[in-house]
C-alpha positions, -999 to +999 in steps of 0.1 A: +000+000+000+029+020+007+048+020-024+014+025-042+010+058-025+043+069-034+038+063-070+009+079-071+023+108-052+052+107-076+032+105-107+014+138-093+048+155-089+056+143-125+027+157-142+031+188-119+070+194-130+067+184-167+034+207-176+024+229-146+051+245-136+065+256-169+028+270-177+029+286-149+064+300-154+050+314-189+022+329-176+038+351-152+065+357-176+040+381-195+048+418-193+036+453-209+060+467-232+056+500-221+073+493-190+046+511-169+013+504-150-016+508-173-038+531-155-071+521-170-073+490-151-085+486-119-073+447-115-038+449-125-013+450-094+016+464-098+052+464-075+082+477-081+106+454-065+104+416-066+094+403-032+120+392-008+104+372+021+078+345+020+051+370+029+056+396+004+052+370-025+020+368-041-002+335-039-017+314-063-035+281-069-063+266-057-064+246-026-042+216-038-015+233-063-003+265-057+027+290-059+040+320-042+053+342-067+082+363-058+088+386-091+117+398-112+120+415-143+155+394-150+151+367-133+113+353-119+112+333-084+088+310-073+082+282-046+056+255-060+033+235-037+014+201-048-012+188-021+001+149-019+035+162-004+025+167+030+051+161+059+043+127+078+020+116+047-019+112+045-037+107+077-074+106+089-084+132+113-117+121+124-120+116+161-133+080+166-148+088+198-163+118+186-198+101+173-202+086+207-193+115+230-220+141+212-250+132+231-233+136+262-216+171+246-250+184+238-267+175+274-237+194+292-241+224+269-279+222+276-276+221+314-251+252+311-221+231+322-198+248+295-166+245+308-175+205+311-185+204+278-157+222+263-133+196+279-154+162+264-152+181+235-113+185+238-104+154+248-133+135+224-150+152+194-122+175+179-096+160+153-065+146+154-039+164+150-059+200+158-041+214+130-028+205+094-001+190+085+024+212+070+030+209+035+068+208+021+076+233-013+081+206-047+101+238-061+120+268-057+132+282-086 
């Protein structure tokens, strides 16, 4: 099961280095000729510097790929992200217990014993891990 997951996971990093990532390279590669911010539109962002930390660069994707875009006139940067590269793999973070423990959740909340609830819910209902899993960068270029 293992090794199917990793070749699935590297068939998605495949198909993300041979076609996305140049696509994506050549769509922010566009630039005016002029040089300048066209003033007529109201969408267009325009910076003059490339950024130079994480959270200056601009995002885009949708949820499972994605990029930060750093900028460049010379030279473009960017650091691509694929959802199947997550650090310490796929995991489920349903709660088991958490079916179970609800009725007795919602009968503490209705008898105004909050704080007793909010620790069933705690150790019970919520996820596991609380928070995601961080994803690693396919690409910095």
């Amino acid at each position: 099961m293992a090794k199917a997951q990793n070749t699935i996971e590297m068939g998605n990093l495949f198909i993300l280095l041979k076609w996305v990532a140049p696509a994506l390279t050549a769509a922010l590669s566009a630039t005016t000729t002029t040089g300048a911010p066209a003033a007529d539109n109201p969408n267009l962002l325009w910076y003059d510097k490339p950024a130079a930390r994480w959270v200056e660069a601009l995002p885009a994707g949708n949820g499972r790929l994605s990029a930060m875009v750093f900028g460049g006139a010379s030279q473009k940067r960017l650091q691509l992200n694929e959802g199947t590269l997550w650090a310490g793999g796929p995991y489920d973070p349903v709660n088991p217990e958490a079916k179970e423990a609800l009725p007795q959740v919602r009968q503490l909340v209705n008898e105004a014993k909050y704080r007793e609830a909010a620790k069933l819910i705690s150790a019970k209902v919520m996820a596991s891990p609380l928070g995601q899993m961080p994803y690693q960068r396919v690409l910095s270029q």
